[in-house]
C-alpha positions in Angstrom: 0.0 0.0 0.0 1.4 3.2 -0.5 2.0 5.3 2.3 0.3 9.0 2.3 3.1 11.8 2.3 2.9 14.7 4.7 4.5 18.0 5.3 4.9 19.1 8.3 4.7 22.6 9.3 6.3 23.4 12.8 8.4 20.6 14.8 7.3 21.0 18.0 6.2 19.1 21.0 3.1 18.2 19.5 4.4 17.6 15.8 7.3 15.1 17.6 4.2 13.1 19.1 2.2 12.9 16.2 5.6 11.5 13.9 5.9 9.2 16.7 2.5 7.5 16.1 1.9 7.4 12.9 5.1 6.8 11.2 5.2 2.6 12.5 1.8 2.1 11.0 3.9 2.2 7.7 1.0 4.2 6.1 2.4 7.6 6.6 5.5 9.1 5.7 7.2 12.5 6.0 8.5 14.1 3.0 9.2 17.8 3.5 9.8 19.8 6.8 9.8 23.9 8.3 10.2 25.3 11.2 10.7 28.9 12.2 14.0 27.5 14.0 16.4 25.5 11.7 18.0 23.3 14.1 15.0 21.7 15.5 13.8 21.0 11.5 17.1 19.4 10.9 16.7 17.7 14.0 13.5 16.7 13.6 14.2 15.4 9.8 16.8 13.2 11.2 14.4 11.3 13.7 11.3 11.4 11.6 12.4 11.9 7.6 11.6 14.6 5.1 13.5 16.9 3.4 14.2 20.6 5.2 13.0 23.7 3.2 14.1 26.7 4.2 10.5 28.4 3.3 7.5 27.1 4.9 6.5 27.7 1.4 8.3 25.3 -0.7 8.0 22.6 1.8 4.0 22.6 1.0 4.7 23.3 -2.6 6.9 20.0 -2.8 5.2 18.3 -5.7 5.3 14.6 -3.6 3.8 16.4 -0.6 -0.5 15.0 -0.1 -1.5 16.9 2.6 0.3 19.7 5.6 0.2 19.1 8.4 0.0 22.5 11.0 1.6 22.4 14.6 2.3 26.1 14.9 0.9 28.5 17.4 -2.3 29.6 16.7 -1.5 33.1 15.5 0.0 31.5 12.5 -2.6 28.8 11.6 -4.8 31.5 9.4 -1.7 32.3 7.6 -0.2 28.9 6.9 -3.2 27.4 5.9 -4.0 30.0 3.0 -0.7 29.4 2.1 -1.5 25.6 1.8 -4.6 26.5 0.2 -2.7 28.8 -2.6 -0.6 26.1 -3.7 -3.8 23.6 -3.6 -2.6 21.3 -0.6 -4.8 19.8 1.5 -4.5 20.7 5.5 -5.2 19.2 8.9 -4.7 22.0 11.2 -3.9 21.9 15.1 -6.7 23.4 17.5 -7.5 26.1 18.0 -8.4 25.9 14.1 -7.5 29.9 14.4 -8.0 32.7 16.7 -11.4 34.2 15.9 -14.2 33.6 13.9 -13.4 36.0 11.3 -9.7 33.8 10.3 -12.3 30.5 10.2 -14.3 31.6 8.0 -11.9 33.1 5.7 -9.8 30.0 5.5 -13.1 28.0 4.8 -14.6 30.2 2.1 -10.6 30.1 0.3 -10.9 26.5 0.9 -14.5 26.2 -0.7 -13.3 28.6 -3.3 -10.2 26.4 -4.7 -11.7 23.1 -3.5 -9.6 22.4 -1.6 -9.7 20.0 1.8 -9.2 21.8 5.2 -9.6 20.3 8.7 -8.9 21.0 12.4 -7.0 18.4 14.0 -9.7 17.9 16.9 -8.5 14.6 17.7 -11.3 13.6 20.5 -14.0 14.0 17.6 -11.9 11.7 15.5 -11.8 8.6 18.0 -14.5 6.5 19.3 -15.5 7.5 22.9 -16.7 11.0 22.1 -19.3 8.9 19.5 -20.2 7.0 21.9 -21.1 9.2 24.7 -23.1 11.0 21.7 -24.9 8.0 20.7 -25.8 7.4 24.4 -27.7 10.7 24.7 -29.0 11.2 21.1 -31.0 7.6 21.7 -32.0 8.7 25.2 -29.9 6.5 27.3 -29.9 8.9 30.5 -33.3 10.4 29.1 -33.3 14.1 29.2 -30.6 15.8 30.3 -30.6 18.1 33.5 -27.0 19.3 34.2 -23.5 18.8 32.6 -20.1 19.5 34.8 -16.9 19.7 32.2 -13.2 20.0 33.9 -10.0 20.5 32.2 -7.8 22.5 35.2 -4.3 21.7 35.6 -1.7 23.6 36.9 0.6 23.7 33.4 2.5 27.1 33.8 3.8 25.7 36.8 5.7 23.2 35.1 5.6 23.0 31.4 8.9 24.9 30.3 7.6 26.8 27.1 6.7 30.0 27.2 4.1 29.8 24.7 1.2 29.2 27.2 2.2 32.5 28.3 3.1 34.9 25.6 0.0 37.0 24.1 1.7 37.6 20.7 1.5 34.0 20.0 -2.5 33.9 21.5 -1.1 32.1 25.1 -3.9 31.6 27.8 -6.0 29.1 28.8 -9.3 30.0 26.8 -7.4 29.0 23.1 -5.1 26.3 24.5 -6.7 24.2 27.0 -10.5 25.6 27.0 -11.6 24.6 22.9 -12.1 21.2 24.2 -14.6 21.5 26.8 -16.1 24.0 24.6 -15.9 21.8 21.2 -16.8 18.6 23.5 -20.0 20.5 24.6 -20.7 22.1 21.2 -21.0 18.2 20.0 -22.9 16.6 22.3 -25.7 19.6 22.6 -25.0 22.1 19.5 -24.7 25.7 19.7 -26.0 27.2 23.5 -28.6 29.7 23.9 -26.8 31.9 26.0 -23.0 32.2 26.6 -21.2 33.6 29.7 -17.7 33.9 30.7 -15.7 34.9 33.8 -12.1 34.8 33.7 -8.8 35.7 35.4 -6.3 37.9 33.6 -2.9 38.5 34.3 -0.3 40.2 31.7 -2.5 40.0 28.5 -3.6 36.4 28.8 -6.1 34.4 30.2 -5.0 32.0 33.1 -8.5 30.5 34.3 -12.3 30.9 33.4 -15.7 29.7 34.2 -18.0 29.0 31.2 -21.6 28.9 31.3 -23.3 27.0 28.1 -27.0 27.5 28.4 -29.4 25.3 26.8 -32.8 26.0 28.4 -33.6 23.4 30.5 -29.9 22.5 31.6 -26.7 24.4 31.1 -23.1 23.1 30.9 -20.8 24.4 33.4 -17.5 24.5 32.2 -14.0 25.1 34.7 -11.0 25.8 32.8 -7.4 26.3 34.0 -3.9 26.7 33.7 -3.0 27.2 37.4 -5.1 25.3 39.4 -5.8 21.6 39.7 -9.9 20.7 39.7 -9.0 17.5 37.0 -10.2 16.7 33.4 -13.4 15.3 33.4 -17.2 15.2 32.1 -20.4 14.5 33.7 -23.7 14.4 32.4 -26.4 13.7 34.3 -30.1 12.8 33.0 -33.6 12.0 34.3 -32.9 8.2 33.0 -28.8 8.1 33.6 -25.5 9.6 34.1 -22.6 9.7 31.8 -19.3 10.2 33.0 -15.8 10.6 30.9 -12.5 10.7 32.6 -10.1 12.8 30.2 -12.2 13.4 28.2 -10.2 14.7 25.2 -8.2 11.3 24.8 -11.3 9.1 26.8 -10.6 5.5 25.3 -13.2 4.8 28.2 -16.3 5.8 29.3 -19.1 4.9 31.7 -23.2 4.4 31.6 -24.9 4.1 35.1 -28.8 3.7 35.0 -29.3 2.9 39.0 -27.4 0.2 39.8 -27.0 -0.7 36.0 -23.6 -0.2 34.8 -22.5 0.2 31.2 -18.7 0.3 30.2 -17.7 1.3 26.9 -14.0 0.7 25.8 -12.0 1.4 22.8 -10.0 -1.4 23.4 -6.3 -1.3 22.8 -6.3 2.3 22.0 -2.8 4.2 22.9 -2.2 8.3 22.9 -0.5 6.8 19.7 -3.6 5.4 18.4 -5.6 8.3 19.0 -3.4 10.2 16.7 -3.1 7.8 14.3 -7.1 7.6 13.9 -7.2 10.9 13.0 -4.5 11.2 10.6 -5.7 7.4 8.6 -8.9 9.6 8.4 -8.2 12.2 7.0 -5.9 10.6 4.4 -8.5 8.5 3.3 -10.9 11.8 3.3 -8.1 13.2 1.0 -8.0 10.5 -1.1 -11.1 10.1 -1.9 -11.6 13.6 -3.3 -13.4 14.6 -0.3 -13.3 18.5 0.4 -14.6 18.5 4.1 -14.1 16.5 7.0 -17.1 14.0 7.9 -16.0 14.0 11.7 -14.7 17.9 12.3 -16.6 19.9 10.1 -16.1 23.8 8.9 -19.6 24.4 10.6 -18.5 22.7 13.6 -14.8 24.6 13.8 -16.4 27.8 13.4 -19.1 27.6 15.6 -16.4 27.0 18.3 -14.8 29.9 17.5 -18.0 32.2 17.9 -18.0 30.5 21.3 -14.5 31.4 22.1 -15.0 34.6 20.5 -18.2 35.3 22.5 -15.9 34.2 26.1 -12.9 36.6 24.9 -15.3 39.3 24.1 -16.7 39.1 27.7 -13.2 38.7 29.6 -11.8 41.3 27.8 -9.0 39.6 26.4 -7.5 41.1 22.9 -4.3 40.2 21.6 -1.6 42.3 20.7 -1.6 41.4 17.0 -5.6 42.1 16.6 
């Protein structure tokens, strides 16, 4: 079989993972590299393959590249992907897909435009778990739903070393890093909310914590983000019939049904960090290859209707970046 061939835009933290778990499947390779940094493309071309450009651009134009692959900071994502878009090749773009609503939709009507395939690298919406917990309310499993909690609070600053959680230039904070995946877990299980509020904590132009209120009309999702304080990753739904709870959520390869003293255990069996990655990238390859010119599990509508929501929780915080 031949293998699908990749650029890779940005080799950080996140792009060394996903080289890591996708390469041994033998149905990816790497074929052309950038970073901002030289060193770390080189050294990243060594462990994972590809040939180092010294333009982001002519790494995407390389005529054996398939489809880019974006692990920059968000405040670049816009940018690279119309770049990607210009020279016709398709993307799968880290989250946050971009910083506002506005950059979405602008990289989705250029996509549309050329026809050519886009997609944010929401990896929980590529994997089984998330599906399930969906299929568990959409056929009424817990019966109607009276309140959802949503964690994702750890104390990274503390102890991750980059600075890039921190810096406002490159859209550091908690909201855009850490808080699209409550947000985008909530958006799709339940749609868009009615009503939208935000507190947050600022401190030195960025966003460190943030209670979210997603308001349906007859329940609301409550929503704890942070970056300094330890409250857990988690999600529980409860219903009239059932509860539904999801340890880490974001990369659940288990989840849990309880209807009274009925229990209900769904596992993705045999599912690594790895494998999560490597769902989503096998998926989108195959989208590619087929022709296909949107993602069937991370749509445009859903990518920007997560933005509006992020948008919406800026807008009430307060929180503007530099470069807007």
């Amino acid at each position: 079989m031949e293998k699908f061939r990749w650029a890779y835009i940005g080799c950080g933290i996140i792009a060394h993972g996903t080289a890591k778990a996708i390469l041994p499947s033998g149905r990816h390779e790497i074929v052309a590299v950038w970073n901002r940094t030289r060193s770390k493309a080189d050294a990243f071309s060594r462990l994972y393959g590809g040939k180092v450009y010294d333009t982001a651009e002519s790494a995407i134009a390389d005529k054996d590249v398939q489809g880019v692959y974006i692990a920059l900071t968000a405040d670049k994502h816009a940018e690279y992907m119309k770049l990607c878009i210009k020279h016709h090749k398709p993307v799968l773009c880290e989250k946050p897909f971009t910083v506002s609503t506005k950059e979405a939709r602008e990289v989705f009507d250029l996509a549309a435009q050329e026809k050519v395939y886009v997609a944010e690298a929401m990896w929980t919406w590529f994997n089984q778990t998330a599906l399930k917990v969906k299929q568990w309310i959409d056929t009424g499993r817990i019966g109607e739903v009276r309140s959802v909690q949503v964690n994702y609070a750890m104390p990274v600053i503390k102890f991750y070393r980059s600075d890039r959680l921190t810096d406002p230039a490159r859209a550091g904070g908690a909201i855009l890093d850490v808080g699209v995946y409550p947000i985008r877990y909530c958006l799709g299980l339940f749609g868009m909310p009615k009503r939208i509020t935000c507190q947050g904590k600022l401190e030195n132009g960025i966003d460190l914590s943030e209670r979210v209120m997603l308001d349906y009309g007859s329940y609301s999702c409550e929503i704890i983000i942070s970056l300094e304080e330890f409250k857990g990753e988690k999600v529980i739904i409860k219903g009239s019939k059932g509860t539904i709870r999801v340890p880490w959520f974001h990369i659940a390869r288990k989840t849990r049904l309880c209807q009274g003293l009925k229990r209900e255990v769904f596992i993705d069996k045999g599912k690594s960090i790895n494998d999560l990655y490597l769902s989503q990238f096998d998926t989108v390859a195959a989208e590619i290859t087929a022709g296909k010119l949107e993602s069937t599990m991370v749509t445009a509508k859903s990518s920007i209707d997560t933005m509006k929501i992020l948008d919406e929780c800026r807008k009430q915080m307060g929180l503007v970046y530099p470069f807007e």
